[in-house]
C-alpha positions as semicolon CSV with decimal commas, in nm:
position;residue;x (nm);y (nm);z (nm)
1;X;0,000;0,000;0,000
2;X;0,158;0,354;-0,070
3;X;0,195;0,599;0,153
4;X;0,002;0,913;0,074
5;X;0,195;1,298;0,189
6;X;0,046;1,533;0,348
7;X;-0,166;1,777;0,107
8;X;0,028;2,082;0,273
9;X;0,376;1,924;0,225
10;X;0,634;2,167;0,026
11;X;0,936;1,983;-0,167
12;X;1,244;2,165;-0,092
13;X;1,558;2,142;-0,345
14;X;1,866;2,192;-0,190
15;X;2,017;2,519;-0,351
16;X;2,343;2,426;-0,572
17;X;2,644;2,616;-0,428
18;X;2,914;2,799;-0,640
19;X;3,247;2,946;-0,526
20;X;3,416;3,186;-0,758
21;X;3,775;3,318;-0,640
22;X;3,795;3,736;-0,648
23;X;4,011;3,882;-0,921
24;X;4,274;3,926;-0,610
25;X;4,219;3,634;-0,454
26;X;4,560;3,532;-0,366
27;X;4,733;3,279;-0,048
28;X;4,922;3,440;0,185
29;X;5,161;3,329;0,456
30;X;5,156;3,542;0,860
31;X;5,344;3,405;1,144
32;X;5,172;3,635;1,388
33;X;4,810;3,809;1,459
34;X;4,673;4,106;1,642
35;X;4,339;4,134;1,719
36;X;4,140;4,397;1,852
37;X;3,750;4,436;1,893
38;X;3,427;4,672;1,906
39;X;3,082;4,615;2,008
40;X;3,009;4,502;1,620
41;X;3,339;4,327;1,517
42;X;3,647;4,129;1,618
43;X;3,921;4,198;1,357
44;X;4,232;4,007;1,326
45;X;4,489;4,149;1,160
46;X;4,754;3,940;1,008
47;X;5,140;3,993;1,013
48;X;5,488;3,880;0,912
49;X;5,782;3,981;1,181
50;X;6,131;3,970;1,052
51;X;6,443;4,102;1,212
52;X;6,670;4,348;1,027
53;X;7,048;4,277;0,993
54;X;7,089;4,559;1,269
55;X;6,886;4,348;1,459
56;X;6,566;4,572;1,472
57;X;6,207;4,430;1,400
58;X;6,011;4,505;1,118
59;X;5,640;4,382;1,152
60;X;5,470;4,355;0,809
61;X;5,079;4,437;0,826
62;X;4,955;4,178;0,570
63;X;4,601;4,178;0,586
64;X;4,306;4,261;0,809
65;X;3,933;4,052;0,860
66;X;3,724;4,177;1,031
67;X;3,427;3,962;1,187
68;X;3,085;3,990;1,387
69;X;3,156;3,858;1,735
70;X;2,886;3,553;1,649
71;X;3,073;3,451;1,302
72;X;3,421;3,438;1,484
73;X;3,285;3,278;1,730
74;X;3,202;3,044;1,477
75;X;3,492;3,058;1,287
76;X;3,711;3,007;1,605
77;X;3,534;2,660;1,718
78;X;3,604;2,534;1,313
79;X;3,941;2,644;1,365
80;X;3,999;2,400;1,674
81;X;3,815;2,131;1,510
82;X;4,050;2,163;1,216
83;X;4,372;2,208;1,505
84;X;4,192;1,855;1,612
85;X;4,184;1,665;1,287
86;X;4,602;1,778;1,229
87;X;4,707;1,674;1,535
88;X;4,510;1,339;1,492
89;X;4,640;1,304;1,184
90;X;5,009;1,451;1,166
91;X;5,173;1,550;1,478
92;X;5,046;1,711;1,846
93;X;5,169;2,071;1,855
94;X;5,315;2,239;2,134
95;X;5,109;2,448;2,412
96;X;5,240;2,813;2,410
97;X;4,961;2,969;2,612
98;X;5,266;3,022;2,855
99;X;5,426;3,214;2,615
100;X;5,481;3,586;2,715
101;X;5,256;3,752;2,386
102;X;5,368;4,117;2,419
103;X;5,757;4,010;2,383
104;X;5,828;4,015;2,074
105;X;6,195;3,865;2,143
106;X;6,019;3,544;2,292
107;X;5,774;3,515;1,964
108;X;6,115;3,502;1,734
109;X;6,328;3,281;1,944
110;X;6,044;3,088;2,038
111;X;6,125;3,069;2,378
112;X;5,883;3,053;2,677
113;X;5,919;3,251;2,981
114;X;6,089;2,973;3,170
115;X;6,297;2,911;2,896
116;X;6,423;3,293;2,903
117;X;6,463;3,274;3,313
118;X;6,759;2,973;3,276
């Protein structure tokens, strides 16, 4: 015996997605963030740091996003599940919460605070 629907069913067709890249769409590499926030946004604003040959610091501003709170918070839980699935697959990465983040000395030697106390 078939099974009658509802009269006041409504098919739904899943909408086909398309991505198209941005004429200047482009990759780019940061080994350091600053972020800073409103009421209306978190932004996170990408950087290279490099050390001059007279031993000075040049930080490189590469490129700024800027978020709703709700959408990073978001984008911040996807991040850890991806942090997740690479350590489960490749290698478990070192904790640097201990790290001192307004030393910019200990961010290029990579040394924590203990580390710079021996």
């Amino acid at each position: 015996m078939a099974t009658k629907k509802p009269e006041n069913t409504v098919e739904t067709k899943e909408p086909k997605v398309n991505v198209m890249r941005a004429q200047d769409y482009g990759v780019v590499y940061a080994d350091g963030v600053r972020t800073s926030m409103s009421l209306y946004d978190i932004k996170l604003t990408f950087v290279v740091n490099e050390r001059l040959p007279n031993d000075d610091i040049l930080i490189t501003e590469i490129v700024t996003v800027a978020m709703s709170p709700q959408h990073m918070k978001d984008f911040v839980a996807s991040m850890n599940l991806n942090v997740e699935r690479y350590e489960k697959e490749f290698m478990t990465l070192q904790d640097t919460s201990d790290w001192k983040a307004d030393s910019l000395e200990n961010r290029l030697t990579g040394k924590t605070k203990r580390q710079l106390k021996a």
